[in-house]
C-alpha positions in Angstrom: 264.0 60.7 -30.4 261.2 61.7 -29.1 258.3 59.9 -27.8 254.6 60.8 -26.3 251.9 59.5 -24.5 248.5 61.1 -23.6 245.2 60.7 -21.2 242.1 62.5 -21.6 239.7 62.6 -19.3 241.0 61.6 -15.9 239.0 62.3 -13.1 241.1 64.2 -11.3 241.6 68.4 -10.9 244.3 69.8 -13.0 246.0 71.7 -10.0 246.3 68.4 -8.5 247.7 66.8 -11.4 250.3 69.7 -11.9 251.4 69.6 -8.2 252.4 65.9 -8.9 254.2 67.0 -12.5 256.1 69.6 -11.1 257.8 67.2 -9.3 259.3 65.1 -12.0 259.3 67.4 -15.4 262.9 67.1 -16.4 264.0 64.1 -14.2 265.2 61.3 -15.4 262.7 58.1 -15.5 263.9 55.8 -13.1 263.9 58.5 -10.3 260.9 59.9 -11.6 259.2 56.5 -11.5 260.6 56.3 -8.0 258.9 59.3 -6.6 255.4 58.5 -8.0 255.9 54.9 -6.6 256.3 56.4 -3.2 254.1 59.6 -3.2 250.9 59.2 -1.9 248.6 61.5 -4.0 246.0 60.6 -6.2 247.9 62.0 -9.3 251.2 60.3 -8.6 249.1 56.9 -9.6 247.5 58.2 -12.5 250.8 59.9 -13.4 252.7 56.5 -12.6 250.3 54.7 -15.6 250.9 56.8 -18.3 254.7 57.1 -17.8 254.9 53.7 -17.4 253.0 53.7 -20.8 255.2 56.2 -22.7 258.2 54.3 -21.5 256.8 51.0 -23.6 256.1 53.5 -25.8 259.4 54.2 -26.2 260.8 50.8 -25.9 258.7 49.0 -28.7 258.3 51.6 -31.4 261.1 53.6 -31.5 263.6 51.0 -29.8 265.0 53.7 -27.3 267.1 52.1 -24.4 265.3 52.8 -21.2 268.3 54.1 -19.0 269.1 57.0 -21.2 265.3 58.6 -20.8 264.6 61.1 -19.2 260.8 63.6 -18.9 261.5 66.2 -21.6 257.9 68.0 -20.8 254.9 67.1 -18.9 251.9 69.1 -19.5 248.3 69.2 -17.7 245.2 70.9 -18.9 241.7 71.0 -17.9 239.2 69.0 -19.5 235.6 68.5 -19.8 233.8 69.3 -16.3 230.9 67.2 -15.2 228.2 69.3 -13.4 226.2 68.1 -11.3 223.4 69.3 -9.0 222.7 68.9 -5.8 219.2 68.9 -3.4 219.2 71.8 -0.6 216.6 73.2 1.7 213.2 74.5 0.2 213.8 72.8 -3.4 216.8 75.1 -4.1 219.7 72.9 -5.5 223.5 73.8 -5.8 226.0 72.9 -8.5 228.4 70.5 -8.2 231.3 70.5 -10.4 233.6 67.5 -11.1 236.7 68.7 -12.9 238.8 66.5 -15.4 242.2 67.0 -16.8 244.4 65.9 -19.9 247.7 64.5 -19.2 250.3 64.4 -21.6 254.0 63.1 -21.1 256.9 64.0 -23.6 259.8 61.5 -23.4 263.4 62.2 -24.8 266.6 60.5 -25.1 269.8 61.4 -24.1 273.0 60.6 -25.6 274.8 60.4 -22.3 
């Protein structure tokens, strides 16, 4: 059984995001849980949240036990980017762009 969670819109890039996903797509959750707990990037947090809500997910609609899950996919796009413009020297002004991402984890159950 499958089961998914999603977040839109997180203030964070989408390379860092991925770095962090890389790390735990096809692990199972407790030692993926166990990485973000103890990584110190920005995205392991964020990351961290929405496992932890795909695992309820898991737990209270589909009634999956929690030892037998595992990351089937993790996958990060690039959302919406907030521009922004800056002040420089002789009234030019630069644009700043603030980059968002999606976030969306795929949970599965194994039968081991």
């Amino acid at each position: 059984m499958e089961t998914r969670a999603y977040l839109k819109g997180t203030r964070l890039s989408p390379q860092k995001a991925s770095l962090v996903a890389n790390q735990i797509r096809g692990k199972k959750v407790d030692k993926a849980m166990d990485f973000l707990v103890f990584n110190k990037q920005k995205g392991s947090a964020v990351i961290k949240k929405l496992l932890e809500s795909a695992i309820a997910n898991a737990e209270n609609n589909n009634n999956s036990d929690i030892d037998k899950l595992s990351v089937k996919t993790i996958i990060v796009n690039q959302g919406m980017r907030l521009k922004r413009m800056k002040p420089r020297a002789r009234g030019r002004a630069d644009r700043i762009v603030k980059p968002t991402c999606h976030i969306e984890i795929i949970l599965t159950e194994d039968d081991k």
